[in-house]
N, CA and C atoms as a LAMMPS dump frame, in Angstrom:
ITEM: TIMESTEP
0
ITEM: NUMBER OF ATOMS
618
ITEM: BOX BOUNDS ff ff ff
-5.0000000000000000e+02 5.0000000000000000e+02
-5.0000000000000000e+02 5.0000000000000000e+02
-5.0000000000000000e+02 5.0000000000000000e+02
ITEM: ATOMS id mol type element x y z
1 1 1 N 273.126 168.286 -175.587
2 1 2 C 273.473 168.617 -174.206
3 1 3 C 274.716 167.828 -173.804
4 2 1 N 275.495 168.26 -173.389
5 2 2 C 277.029 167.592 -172.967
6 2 3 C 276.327 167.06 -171.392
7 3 1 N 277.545 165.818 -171.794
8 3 2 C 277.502 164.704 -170.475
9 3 3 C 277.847 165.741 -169.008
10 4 1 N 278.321 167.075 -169.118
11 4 2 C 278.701 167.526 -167.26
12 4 3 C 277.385 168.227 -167.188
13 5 1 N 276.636 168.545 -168.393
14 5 2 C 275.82 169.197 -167.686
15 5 3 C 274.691 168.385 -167.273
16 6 1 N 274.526 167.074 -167.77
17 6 2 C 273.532 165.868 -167.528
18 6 3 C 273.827 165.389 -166.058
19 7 1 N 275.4 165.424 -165.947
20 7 2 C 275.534 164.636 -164.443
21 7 3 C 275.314 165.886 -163.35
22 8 1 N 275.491 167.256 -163.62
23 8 2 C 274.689 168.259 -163.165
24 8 3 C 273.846 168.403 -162.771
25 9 1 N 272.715 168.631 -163.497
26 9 2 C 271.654 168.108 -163.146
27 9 3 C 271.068 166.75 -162.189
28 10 1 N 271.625 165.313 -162.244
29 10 2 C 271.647 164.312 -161.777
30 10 3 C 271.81 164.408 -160.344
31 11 1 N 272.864 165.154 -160.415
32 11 2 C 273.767 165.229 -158.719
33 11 3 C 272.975 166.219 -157.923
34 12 1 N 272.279 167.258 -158.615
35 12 2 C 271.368 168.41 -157.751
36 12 3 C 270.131 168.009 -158.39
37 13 1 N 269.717 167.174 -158.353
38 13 2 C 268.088 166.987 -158.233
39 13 3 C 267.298 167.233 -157.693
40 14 1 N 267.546 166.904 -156.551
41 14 2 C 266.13 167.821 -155.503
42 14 3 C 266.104 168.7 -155.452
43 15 1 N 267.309 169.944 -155.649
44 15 2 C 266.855 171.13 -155.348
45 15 3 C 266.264 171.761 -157.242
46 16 1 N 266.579 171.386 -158.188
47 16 2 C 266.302 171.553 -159.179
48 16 3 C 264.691 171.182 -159.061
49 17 1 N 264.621 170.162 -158.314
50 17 2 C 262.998 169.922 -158.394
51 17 3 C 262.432 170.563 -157.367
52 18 1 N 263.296 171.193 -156.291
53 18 2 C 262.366 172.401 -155.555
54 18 3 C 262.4 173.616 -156.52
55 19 1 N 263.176 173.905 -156.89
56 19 2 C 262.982 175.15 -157.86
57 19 3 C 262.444 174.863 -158.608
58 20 1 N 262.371 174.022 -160.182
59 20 2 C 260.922 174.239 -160.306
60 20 3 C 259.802 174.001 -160.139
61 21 1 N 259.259 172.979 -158.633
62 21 2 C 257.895 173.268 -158.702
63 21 3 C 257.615 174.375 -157.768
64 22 1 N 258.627 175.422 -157.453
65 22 2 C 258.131 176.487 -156.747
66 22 3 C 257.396 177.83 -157.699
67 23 1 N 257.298 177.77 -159.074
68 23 2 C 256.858 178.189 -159.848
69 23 3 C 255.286 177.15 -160.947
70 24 1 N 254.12 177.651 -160.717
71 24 2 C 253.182 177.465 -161.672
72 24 3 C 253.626 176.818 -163.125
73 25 1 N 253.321 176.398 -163.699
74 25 2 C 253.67 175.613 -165.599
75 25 3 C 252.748 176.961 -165.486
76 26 1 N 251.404 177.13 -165.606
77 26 2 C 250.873 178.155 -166.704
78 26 3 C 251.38 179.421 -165.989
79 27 1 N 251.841 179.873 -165.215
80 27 2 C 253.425 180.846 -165.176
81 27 3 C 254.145 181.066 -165.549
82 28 1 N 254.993 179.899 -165.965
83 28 2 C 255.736 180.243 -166.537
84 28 3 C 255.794 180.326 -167.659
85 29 1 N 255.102 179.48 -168.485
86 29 2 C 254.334 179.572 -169.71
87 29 3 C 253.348 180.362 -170.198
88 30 1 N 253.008 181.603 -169.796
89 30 2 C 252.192 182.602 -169.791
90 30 3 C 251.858 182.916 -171.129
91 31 1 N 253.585 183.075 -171.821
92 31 2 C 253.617 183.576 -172.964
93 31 3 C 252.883 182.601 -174.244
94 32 1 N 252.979 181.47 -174.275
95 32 2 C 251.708 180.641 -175.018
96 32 3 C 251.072 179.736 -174.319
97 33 1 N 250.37 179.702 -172.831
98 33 2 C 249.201 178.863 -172.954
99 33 3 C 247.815 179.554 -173.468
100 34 1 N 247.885 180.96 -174.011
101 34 2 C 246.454 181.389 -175.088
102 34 3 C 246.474 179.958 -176.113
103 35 1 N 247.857 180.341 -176.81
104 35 2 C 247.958 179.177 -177.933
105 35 3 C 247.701 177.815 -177.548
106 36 1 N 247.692 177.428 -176.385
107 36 2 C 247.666 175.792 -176.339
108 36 3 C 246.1 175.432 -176.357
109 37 1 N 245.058 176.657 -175.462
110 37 2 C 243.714 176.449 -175.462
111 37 3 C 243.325 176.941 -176.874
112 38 1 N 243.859 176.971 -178.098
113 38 2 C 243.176 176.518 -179.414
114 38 3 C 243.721 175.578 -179.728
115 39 1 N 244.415 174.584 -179.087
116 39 2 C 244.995 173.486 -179.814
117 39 3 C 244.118 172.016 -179.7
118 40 1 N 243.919 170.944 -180.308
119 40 2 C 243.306 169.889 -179.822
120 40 3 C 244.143 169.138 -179.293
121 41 1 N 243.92 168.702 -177.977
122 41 2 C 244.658 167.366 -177.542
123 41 3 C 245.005 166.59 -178.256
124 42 1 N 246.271 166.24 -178.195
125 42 2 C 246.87 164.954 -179.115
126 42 3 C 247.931 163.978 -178.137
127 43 1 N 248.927 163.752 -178.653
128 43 2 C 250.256 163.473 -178.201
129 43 3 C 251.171 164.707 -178.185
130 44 1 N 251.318 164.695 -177.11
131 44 2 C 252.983 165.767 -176.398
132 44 3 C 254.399 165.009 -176.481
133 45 1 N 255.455 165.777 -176.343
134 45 2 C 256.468 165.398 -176.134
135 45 3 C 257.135 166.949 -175.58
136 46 1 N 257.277 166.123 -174.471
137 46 2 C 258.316 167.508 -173.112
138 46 3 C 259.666 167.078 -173.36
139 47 1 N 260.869 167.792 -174.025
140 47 2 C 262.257 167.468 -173.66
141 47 3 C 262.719 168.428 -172.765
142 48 1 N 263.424 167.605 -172.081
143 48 2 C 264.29 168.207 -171.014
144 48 3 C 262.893 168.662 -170.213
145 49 1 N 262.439 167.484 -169.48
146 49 2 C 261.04 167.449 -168.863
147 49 3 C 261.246 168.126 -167.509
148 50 1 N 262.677 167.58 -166.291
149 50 2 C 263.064 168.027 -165.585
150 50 3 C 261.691 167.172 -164.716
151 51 1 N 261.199 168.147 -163.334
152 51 2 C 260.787 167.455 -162.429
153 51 3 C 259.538 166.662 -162.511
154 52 1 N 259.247 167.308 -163.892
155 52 2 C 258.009 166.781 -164.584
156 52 3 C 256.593 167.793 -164.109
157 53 1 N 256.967 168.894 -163.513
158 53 2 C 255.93 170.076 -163.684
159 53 3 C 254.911 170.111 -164.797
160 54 1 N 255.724 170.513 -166.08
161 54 2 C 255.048 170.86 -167.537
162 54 3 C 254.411 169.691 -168.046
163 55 1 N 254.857 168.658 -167.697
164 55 2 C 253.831 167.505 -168.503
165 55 3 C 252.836 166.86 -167.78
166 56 1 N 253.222 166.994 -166.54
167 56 2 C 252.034 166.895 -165.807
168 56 3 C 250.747 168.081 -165.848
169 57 1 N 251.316 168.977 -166.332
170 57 2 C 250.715 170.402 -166.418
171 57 3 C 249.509 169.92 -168.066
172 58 1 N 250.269 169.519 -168.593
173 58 2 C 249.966 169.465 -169.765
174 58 3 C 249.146 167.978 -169.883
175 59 1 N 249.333 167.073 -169.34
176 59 2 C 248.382 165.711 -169.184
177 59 3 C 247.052 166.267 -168.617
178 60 1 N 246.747 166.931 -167.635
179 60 2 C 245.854 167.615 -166.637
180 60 3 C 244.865 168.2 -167.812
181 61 1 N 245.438 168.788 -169.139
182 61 2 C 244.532 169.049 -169.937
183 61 3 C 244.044 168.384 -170.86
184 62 1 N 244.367 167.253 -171.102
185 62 2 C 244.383 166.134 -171.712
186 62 3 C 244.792 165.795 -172.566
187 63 1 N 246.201 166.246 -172.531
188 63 2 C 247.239 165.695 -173.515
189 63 3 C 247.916 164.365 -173.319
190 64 1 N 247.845 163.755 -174.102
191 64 2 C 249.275 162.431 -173.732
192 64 3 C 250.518 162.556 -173.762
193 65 1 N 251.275 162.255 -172.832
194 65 2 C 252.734 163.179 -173.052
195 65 3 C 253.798 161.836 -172.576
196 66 1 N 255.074 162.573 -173.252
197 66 2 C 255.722 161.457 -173.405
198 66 3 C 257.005 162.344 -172.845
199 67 1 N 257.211 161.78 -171.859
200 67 2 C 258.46 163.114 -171.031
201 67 3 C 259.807 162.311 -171.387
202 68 1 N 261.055 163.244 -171.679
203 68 2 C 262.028 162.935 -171.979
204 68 3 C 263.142 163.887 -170.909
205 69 1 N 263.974 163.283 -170.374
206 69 2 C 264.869 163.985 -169.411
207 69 3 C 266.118 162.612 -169.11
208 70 1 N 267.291 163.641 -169.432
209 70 2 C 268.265 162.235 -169.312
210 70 3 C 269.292 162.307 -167.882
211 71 1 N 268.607 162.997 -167.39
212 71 2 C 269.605 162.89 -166.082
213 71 3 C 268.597 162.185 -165.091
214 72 1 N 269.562 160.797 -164.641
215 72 2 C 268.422 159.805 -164.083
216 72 3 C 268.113 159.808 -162.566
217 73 1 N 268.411 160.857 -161.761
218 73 2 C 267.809 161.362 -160.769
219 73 3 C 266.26 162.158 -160.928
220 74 1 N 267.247 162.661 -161.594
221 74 2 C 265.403 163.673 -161.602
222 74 3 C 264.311 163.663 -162.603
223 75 1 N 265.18 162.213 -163.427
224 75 2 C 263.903 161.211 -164.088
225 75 3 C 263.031 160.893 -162.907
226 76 1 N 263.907 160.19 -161.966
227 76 2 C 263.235 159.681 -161.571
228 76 3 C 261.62 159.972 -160.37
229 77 1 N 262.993 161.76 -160.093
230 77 2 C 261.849 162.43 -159.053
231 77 3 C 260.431 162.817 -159.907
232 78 1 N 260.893 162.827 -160.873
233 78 2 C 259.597 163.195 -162.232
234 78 3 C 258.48 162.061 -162.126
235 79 1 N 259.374 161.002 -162.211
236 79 2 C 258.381 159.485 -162.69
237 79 3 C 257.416 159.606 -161.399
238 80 1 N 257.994 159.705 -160.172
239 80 2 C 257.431 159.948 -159.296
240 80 3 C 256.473 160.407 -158.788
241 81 1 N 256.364 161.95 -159.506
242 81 2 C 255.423 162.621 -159.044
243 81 3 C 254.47 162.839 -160.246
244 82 1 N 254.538 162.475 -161.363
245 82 2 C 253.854 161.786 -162.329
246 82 3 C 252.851 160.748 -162.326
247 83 1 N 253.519 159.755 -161.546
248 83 2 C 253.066 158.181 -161.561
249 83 3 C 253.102 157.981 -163.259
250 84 1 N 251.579 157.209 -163.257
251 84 2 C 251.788 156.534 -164.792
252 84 3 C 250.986 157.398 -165.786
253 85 1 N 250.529 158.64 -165.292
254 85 2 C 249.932 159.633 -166.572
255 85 3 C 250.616 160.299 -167.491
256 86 1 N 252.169 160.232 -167.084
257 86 2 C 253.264 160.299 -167.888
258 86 3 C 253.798 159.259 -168.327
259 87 1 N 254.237 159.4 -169.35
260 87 2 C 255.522 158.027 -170.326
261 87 3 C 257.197 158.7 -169.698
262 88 1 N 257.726 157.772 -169.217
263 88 2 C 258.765 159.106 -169.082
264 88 3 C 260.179 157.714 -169.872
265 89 1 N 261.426 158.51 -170.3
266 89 2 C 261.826 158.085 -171.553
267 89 3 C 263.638 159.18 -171.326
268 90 1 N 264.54 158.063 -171.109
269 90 2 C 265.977 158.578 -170.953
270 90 3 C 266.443 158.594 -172.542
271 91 1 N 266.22 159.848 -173.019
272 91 2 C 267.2 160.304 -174.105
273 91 3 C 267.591 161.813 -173.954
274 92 1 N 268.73 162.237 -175.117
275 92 2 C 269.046 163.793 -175.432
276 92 3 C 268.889 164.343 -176.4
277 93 1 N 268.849 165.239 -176.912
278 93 2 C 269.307 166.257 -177.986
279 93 3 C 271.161 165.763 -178.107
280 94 1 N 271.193 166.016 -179.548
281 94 2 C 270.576 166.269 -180.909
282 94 3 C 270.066 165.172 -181.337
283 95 1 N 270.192 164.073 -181.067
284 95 2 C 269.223 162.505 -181.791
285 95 3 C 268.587 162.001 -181.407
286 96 1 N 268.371 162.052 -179.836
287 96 2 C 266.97 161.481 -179.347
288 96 3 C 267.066 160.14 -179.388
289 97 1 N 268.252 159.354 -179.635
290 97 2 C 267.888 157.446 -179.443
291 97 3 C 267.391 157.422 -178.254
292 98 1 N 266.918 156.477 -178.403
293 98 2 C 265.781 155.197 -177.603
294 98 3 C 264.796 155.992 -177.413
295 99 1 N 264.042 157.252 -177.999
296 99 2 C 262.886 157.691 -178.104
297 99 3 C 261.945 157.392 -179.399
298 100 1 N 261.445 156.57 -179.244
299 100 2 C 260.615 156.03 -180.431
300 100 3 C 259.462 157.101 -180.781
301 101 1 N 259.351 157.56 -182.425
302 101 2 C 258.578 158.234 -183.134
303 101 3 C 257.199 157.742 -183.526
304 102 1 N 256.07 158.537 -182.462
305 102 2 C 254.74 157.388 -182.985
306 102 3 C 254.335 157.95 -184.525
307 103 1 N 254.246 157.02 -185.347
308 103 2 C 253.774 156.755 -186.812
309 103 3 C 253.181 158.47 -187.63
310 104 1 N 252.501 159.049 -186.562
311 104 2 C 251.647 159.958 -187.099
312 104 3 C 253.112 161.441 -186.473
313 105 1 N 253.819 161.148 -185.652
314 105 2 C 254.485 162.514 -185.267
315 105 3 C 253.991 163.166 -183.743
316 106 1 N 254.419 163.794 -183.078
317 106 2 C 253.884 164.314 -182.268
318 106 3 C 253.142 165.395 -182.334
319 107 1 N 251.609 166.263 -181.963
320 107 2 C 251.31 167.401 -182.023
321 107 3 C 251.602 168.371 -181.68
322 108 1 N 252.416 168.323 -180.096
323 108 2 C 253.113 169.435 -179.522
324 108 3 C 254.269 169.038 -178.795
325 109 1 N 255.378 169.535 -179.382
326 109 2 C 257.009 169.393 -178.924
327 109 3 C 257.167 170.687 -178.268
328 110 1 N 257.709 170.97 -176.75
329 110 2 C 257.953 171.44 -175.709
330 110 3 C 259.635 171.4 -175.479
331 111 1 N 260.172 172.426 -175.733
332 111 2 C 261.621 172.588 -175.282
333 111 3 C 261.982 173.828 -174.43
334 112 1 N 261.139 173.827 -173.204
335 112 2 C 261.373 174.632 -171.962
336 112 3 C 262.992 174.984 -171.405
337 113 1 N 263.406 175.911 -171.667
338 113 2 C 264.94 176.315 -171.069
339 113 3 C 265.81 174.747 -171.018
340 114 1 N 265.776 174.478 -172.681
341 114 2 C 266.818 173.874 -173.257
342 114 3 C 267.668 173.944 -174.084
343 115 1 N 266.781 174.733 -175.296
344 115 2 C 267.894 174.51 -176.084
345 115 3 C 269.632 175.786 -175.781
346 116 1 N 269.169 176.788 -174.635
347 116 2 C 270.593 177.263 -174.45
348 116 3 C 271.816 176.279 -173.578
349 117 1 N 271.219 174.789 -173.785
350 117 2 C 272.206 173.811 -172.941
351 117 3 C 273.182 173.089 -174.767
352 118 1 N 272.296 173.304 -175.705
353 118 2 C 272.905 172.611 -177.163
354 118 3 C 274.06 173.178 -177.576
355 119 1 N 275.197 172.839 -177.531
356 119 2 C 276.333 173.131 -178.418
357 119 3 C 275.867 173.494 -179.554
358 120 1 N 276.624 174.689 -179.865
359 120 2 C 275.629 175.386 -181.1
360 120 3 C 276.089 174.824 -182.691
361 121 1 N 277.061 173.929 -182.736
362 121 2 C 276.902 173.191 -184.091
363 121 3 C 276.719 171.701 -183.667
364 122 1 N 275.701 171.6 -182.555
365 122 2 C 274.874 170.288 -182.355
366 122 3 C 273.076 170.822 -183.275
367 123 1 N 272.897 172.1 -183.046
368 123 2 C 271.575 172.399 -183.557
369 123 3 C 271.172 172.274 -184.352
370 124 1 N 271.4 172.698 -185.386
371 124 2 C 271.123 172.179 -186.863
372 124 3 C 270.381 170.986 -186.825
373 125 1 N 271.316 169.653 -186.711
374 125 2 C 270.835 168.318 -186.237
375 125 3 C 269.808 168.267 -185.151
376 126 1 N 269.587 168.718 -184.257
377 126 2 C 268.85 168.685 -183.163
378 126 3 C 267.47 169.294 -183.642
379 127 1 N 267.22 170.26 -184.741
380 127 2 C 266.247 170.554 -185.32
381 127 3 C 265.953 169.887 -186.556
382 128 1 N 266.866 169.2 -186.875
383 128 2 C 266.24 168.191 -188.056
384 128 3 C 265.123 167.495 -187.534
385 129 1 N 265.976 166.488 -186.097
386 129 2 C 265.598 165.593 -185.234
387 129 3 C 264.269 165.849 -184.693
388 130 1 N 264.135 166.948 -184.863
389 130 2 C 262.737 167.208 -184
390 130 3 C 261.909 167.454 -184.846
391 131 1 N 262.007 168.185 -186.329
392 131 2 C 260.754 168.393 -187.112
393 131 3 C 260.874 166.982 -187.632
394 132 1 N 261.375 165.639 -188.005
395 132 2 C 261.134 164.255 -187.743
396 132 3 C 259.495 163.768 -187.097
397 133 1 N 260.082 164.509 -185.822
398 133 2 C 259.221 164.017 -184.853
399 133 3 C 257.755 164.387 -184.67
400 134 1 N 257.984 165.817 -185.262
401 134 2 C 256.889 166.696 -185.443
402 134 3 C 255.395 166.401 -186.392
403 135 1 N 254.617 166.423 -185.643
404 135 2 C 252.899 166.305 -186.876
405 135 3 C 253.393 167.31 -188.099
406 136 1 N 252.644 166.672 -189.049
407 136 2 C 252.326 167.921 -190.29
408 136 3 C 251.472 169.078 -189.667
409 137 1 N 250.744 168.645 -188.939
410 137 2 C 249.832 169.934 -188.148
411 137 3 C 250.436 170.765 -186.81
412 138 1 N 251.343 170.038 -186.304
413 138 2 C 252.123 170.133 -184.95
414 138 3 C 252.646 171.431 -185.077
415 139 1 N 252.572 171.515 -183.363
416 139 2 C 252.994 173.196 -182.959
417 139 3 C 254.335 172.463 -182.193
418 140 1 N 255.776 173.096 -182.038
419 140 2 C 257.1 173.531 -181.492
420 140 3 C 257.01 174.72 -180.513
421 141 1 N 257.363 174.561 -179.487
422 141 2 C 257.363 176.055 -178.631
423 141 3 C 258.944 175.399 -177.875
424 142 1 N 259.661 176.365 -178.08
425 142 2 C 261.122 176.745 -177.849
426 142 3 C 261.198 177.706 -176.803
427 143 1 N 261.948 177.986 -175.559
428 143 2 C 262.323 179.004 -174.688
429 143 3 C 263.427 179.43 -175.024
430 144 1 N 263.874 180.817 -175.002
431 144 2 C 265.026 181.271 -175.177
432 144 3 C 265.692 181.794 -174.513
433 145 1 N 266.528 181.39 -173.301
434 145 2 C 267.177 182.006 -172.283
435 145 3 C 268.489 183.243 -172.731
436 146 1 N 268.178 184.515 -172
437 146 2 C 269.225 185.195 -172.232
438 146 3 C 269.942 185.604 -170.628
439 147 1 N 271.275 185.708 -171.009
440 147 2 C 271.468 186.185 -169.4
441 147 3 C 272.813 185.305 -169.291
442 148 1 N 273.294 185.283 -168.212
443 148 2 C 274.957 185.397 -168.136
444 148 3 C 274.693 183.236 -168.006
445 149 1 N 275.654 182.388 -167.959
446 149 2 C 275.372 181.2 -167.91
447 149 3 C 276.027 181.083 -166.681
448 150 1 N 275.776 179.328 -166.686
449 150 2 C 275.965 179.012 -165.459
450 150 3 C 277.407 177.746 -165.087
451 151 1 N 278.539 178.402 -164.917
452 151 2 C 279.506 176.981 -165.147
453 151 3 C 279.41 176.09 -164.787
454 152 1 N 278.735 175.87 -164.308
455 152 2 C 278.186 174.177 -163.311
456 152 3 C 277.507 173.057 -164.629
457 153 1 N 276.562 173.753 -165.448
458 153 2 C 275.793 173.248 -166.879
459 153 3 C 275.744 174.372 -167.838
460 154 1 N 276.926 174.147 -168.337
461 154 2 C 277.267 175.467 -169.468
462 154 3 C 276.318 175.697 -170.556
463 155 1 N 275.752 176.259 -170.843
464 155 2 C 274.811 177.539 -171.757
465 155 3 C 275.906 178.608 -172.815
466 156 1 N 274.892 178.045 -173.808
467 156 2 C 275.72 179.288 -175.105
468 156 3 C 274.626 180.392 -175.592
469 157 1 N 275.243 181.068 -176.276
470 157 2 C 274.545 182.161 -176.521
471 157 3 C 273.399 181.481 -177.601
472 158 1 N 272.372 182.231 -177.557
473 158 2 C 271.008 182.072 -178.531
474 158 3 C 270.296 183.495 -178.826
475 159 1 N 269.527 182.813 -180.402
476 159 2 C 269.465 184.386 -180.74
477 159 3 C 268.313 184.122 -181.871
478 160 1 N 267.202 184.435 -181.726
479 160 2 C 265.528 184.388 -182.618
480 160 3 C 266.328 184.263 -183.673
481 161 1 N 267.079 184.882 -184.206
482 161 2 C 267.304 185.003 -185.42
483 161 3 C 268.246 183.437 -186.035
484 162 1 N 269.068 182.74 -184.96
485 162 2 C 269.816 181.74 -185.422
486 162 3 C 268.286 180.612 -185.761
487 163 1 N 267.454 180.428 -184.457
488 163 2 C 266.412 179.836 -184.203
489 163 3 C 265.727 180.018 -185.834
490 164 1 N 265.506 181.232 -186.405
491 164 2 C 264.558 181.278 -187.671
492 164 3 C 265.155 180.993 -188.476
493 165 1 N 266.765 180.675 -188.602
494 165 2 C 267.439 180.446 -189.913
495 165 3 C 267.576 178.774 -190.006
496 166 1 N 267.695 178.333 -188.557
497 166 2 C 267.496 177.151 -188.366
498 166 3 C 266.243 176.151 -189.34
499 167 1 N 265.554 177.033 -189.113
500 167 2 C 263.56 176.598 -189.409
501 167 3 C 263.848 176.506 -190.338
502 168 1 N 264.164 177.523 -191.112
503 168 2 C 263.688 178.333 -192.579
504 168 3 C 264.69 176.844 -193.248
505 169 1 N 265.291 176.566 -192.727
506 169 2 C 266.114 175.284 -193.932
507 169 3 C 265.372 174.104 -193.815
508 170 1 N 264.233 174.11 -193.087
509 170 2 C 263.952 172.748 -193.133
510 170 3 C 262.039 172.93 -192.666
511 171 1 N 262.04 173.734 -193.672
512 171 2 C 260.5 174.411 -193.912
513 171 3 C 259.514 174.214 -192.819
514 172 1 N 259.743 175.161 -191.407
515 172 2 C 259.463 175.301 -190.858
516 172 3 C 258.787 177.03 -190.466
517 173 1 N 257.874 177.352 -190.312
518 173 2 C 257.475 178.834 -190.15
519 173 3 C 257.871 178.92 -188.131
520 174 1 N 258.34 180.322 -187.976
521 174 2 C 258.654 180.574 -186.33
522 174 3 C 257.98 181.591 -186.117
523 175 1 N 257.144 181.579 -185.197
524 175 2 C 256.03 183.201 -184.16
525 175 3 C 256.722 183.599 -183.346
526 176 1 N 257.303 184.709 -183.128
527 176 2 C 257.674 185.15 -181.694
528 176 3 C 256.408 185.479 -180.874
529 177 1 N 256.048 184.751 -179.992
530 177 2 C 254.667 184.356 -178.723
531 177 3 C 255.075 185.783 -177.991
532 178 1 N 256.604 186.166 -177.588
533 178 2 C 256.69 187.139 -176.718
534 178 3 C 257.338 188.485 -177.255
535 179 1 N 256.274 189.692 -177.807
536 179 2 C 256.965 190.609 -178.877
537 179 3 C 258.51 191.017 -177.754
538 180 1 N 258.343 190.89 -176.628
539 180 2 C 259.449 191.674 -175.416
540 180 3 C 259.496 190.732 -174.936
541 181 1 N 261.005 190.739 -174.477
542 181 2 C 261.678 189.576 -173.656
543 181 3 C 260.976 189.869 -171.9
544 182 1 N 260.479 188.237 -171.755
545 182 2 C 259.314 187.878 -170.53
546 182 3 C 260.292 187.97 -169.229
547 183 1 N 259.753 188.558 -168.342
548 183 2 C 261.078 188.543 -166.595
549 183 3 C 260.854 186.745 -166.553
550 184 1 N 261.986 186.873 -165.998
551 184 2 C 261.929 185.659 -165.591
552 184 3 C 261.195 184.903 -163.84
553 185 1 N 260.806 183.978 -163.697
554 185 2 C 259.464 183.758 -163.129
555 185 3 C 260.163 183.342 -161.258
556 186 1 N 261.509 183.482 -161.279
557 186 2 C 262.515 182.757 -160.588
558 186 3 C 263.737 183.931 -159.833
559 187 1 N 262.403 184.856 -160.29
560 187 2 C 263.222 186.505 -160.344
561 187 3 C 264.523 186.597 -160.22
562 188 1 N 265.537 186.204 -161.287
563 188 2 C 266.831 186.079 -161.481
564 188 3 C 266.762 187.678 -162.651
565 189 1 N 267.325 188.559 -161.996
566 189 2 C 266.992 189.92 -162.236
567 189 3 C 267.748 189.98 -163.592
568 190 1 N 268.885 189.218 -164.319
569 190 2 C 269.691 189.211 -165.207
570 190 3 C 269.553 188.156 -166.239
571 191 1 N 268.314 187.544 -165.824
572 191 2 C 267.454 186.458 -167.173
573 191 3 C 266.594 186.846 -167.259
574 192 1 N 266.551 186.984 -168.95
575 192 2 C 265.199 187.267 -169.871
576 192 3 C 264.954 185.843 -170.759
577 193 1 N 263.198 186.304 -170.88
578 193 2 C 262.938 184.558 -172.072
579 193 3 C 262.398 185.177 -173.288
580 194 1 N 262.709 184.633 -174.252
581 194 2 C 261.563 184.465 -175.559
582 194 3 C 260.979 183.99 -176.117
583 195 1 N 260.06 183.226 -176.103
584 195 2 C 259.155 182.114 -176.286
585 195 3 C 258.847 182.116 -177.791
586 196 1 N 258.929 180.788 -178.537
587 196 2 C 258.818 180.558 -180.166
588 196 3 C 257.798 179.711 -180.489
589 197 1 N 257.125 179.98 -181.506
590 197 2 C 256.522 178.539 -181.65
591 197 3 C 256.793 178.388 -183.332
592 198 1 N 256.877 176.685 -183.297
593 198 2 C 257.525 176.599 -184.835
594 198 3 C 256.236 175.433 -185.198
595 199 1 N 256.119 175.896 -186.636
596 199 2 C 255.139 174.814 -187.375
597 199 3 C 255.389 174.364 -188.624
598 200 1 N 254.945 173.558 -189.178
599 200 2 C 255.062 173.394 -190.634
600 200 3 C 255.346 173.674 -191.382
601 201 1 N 255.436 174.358 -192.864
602 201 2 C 254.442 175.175 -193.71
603 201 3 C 254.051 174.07 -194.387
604 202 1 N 253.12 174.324 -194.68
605 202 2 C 252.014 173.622 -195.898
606 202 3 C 252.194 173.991 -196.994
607 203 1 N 253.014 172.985 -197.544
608 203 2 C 252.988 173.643 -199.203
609 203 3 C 251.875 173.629 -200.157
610 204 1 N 251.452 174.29 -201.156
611 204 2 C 250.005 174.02 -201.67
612 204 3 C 250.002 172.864 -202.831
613 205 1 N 248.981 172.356 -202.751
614 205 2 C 249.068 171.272 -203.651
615 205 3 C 249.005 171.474 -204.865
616 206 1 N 249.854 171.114 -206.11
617 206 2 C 249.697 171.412 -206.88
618 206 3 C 248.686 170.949 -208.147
């Protein structure tokens, strides 16, 4: 994520945090919370946590979550309305310093209408960085924003298919959660989403 679109964010915080908690987490997430109620509680990790909606969303079910958002306004409106059932944690994409990797990996990595903020030969790296971070058992769910961007926090194009070629180098399997691109929840009549989830593969033992 480039530094204008971090101080972007920073400088419009409150209204970023009225917009999104004027929308539900399992709303907007429609397209996999089936998948999250077969998952077992573990450790979370929310990037690009924002007002802290989703991880609070996601603590509530009894996940431990470890929120990451680097624009330090609306860290902070997050920490806030969090209190201490969140970890909350100033780093970015593609490397994630000063986010420490607990020993075992995380179970569920959350990248809600982010990665169309990544310079697209930052990704590669930014998906190394994260299957790193990732359990051997761990689920990835990715949003995929389509729709015109915004010059204020510039957005590049994204496309399932860059997303699966991404994986596929660094033995990762990808689900498309949404066979049709989902309206968007913010009724912005010219954004569509596609929701991913990325896992492992298990190689067999030989």
């Amino acid at each position: 994520m480039t530094d204008p679109t971090i101080s972007h964010y920073h400088q419009h915080a409150s209204r970023y945090q009225t917009q999104y908690d004027s929308v539900a987490a399992q709303d907007v997430h429609a397209a996999w919370a089936p998948l999250l109620k077969t998952l077992t509680p573990g450790l979370a990790l929310d990037i690009g946590a924002g007002s802290g909606r989703d991880a609070l969303w996601l603590e509530q079910q009894g996940w431990q979550v470890t929120a990451v958002e680097p624009a330090t306004n609306l860290r902070q409106l997050g920490q806030h309305k969090t209190g201490h059932r969140v970890t909350w944690v100033s780093a970015q994409l593609p490397d994630l310093n000063d986010l420490q990797c607990p020993p075992q990996g995380y179970d569920l990595i959350l990248l809600s209408a982010v990665w169309m903020h990544l310079i697209p030969t930052q990704r590669a790296a930014a998906m190394q960085r994260l299957r790193e971070y990732l359990s051997p058992q761990g689920s990835m769910i990715i949003t995929l924003r389509f729709g015109p961007s915004d010059p204020n926090r510039p957005m590049y194009p994204v496309s399932v298919a860059e997303l699966e070629a991404l994986a596929q180098q660094i033995n990762l399997e990808t689900q498309t959660l949404s066979e049709t691109s989902t309206n968007d929840c913010l009724q912005r009549h010219d954004i569509r989403w596609k929701t991913l989830c990325l896992r492992p593969i298990n190689e067999p033992h030989i």
